[in-house]
N, C-alpha and C positions, 0 to 999 in steps of 0.2 A: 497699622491700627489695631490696635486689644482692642478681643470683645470676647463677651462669656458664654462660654456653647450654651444653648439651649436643650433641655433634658424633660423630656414629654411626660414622664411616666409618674411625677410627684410634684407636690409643692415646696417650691424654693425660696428661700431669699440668698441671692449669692449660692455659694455652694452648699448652703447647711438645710434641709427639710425642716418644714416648718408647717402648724396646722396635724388635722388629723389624728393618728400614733403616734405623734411626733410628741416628745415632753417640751413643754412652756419651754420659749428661748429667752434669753438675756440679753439686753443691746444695752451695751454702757454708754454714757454720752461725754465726751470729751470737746469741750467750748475752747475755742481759737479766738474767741469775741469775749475782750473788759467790759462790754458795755450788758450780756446776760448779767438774767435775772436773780441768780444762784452762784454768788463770786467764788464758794469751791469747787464750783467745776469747772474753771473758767483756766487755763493751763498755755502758757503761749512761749514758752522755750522749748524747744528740742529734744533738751532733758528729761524735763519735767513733763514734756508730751509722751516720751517713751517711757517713762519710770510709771506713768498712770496706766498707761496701755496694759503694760506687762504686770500690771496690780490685776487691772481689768481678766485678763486670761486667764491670770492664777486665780480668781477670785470667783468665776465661776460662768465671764460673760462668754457669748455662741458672736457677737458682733462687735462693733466700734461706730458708733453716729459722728462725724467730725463737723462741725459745724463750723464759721468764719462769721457768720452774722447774726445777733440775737434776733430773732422775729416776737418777742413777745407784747403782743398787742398791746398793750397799757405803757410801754416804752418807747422814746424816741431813738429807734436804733438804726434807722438805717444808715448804712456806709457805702463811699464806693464800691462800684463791682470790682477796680483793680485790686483795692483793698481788701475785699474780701476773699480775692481770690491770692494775692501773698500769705493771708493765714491759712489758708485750708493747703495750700500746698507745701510749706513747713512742716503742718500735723500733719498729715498724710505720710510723710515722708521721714517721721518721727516713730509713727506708730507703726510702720513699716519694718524699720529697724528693728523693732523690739519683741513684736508679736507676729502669729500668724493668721492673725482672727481678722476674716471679710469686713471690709471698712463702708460704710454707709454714708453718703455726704450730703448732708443737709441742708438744700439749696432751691431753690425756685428759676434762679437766674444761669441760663445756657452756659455765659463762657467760664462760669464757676465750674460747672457740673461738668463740661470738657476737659480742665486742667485735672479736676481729678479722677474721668475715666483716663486720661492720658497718662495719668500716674498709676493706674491699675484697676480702681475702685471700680467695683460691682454693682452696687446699690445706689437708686437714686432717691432720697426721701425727700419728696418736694410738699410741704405745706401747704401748697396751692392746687394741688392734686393735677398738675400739669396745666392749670389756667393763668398763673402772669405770664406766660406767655409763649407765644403760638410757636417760637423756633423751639425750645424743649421737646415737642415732639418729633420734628426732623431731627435733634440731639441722639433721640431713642431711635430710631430708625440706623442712624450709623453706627453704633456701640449695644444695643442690645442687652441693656442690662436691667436686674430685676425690679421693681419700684416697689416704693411706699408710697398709698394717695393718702391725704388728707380730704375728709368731706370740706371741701369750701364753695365758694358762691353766693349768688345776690338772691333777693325774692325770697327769704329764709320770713318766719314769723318767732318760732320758736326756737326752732332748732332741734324738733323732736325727730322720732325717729324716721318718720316718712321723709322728709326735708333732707335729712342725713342722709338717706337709704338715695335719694335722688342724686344727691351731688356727688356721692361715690359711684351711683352706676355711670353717670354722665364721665367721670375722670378713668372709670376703667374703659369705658368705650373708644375712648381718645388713645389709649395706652394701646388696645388691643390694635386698632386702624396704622398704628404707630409700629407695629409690628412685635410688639413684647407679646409672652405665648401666656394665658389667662393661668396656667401655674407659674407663673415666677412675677406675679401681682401679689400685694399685701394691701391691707386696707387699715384705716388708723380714721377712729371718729370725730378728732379734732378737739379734743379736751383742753378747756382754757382759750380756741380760738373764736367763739361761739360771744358777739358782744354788743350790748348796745350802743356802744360808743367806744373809740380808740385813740390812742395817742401815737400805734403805728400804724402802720400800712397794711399789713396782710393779719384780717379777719376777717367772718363773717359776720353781719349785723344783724341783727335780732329786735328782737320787742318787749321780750319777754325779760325776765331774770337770768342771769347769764351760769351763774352758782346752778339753779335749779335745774339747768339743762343740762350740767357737766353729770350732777347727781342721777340723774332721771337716766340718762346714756347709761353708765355706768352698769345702772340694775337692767338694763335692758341688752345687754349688748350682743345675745345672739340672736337678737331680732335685725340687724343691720349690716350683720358682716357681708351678704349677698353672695355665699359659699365661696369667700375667699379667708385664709388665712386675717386673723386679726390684730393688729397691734393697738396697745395703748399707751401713751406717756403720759402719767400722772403725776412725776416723782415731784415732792415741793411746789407742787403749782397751787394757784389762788385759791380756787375752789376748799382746797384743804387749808387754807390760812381763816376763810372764811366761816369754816366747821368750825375750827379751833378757838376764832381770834385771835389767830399769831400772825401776825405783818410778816414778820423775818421769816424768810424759809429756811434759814439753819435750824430751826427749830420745828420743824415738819415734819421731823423722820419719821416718827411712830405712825403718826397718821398715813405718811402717803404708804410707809409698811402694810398696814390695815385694808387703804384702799386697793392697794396692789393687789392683796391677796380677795377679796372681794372680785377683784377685774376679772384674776385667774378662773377663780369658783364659776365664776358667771362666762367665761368661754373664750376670754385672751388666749391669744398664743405666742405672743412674745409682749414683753414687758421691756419698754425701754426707761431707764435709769439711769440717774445720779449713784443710788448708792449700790453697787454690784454685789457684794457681799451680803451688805442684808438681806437683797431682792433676793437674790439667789437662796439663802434659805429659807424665805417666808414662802416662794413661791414651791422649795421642795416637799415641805408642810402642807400646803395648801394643796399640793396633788397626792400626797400619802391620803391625806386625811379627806378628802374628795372624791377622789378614785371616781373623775368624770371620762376619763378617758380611757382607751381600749387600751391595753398591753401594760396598765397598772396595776 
């Protein structure tokens, strides 16, 4: 059985430090799923999963998010779990080939997030922040690898930051009882999954306006990280269509560029993205010209 030593002395995700001294990380995201929301990131040969990857390295990302299933609320995506679990084990096994960068697998559902610790995978980014379901924590218990929680959960009104601030500690508590060590947790405030109403499965439901709770997090976000490491994925998502009044997220770059760097200012620590390159230098920008952190 792989599993990933435990290293007491920093914050991790996978092998890379993260949070703290640490400079803003990169996580590309690479979709195994036609049915995401963003059809250029969506990459499902072998090829063309390793020729992305090895863009992704050169281009400036610290990870690799590999997904199999879109989870984007406002979509009818769900698929089988066999299903989803044939693409993520191609990409895995694509990106493997090509790069040497810690692979992240973006999954809610056990015998997914098994196939690809059994393939090597370090990071578990589960949406659900380990709540669809209860064997994911016996998952963590066997393989010991780092997580990303997303705030989710019922009983939500708004979604501000107390509400947040709850369902993150509630999904680290589960993580820690689960045996993962409180440095190799990452916390992610759930941007875009925050809704009054859905056409998929995994969100939380709200009351309020769903836009104004992405924006409100955003400016607020190191009131929520609860002293862990923070991630945000904004790239292309609604909230910025909705700024804009652009439907199409091909057409979002600038904005979610903008928002990124706003994330960073305000106290992300890794930035996961569609577009690697640009992230990558708005976000080196954004800490010259910042200089919020020690050893800049």
């Amino acid at each position: 059985m792989w599993m990933v030593p435990i290293i007491n002395h920093m914050d991790r995700l996978g092998s890379v430090s993260v949070g703290g001294s640490s400079p803003v990380r990169i996580m590309g995201i690479i979709n195994a799923s036609p049915e995401s929301f963003y059809k250029k990131s969506v990459h499902t040969s072998q090829r063309e999963i390793s020729r992305i990857a090895k863009k992704m390295e050169e281009d400036g990302a610290d990870f690799i998010d590999v997904g199999g299933m879109s989870t984007a609320p406002y979509l009818r995506t769900l698929v089988p779990e066999k299903t989803e679990i044939e693409r993520i084990t191609e990409a895995i096994r694509a990106v493997r080939k090509a790069c040497s960068l810690p692979i992240s697998i973006d999954t809610c559902r056990p015998a997914a997030a098994r196939a690809a610790f059994d393939l090597g995978v370090e990071i578990l980014n589960d949406i659900t922040g380990l709540q669809h379901d209860e064997s994911m924590s016996d998952l963590l218990k066997e393989y010991r690898p780092s997580v990303i929680l997303c705030a989710y959960g019922s009983g939500a009104r708004s979604g501000g930051a107390g509400e947040t601030k709850k369902f993150l500690h509630r999904s680290i508590g589960m993580a820690i009882r689960a045996g993962i060590h409180k440095n190799r947790i990452t916390v992610d405030p759930a941007i875009g999954f925050f809704r009054k109403e859905a056409s998929g499965v995994f969100y939380t439901k709200i009351y309020s306006d769903w836009c104004s709770r992405d924006i409100t997090t955003i400016k607020n976000l190191k009131s929520i990280s609860l002293g862990r490491p923070l991630l945000v994925s904004i790239s292309r998502k609604s909230f910025i269509g909705r700024i804009l009044n652009q439907s199409d997220p091909e057409k979002r770059l600038a904005g979610s560029l903008a928002a990124e760097t706003i994330a960073v200012l305000n106290g992300a620590d890794i930035i996961r993205t569609h577009n690697v390159r640009e992230t990558s230098d708005a976000v080196q920008v954004a800490q010259q010209l910042g200089k919020f952190r020690k050893g800049l």
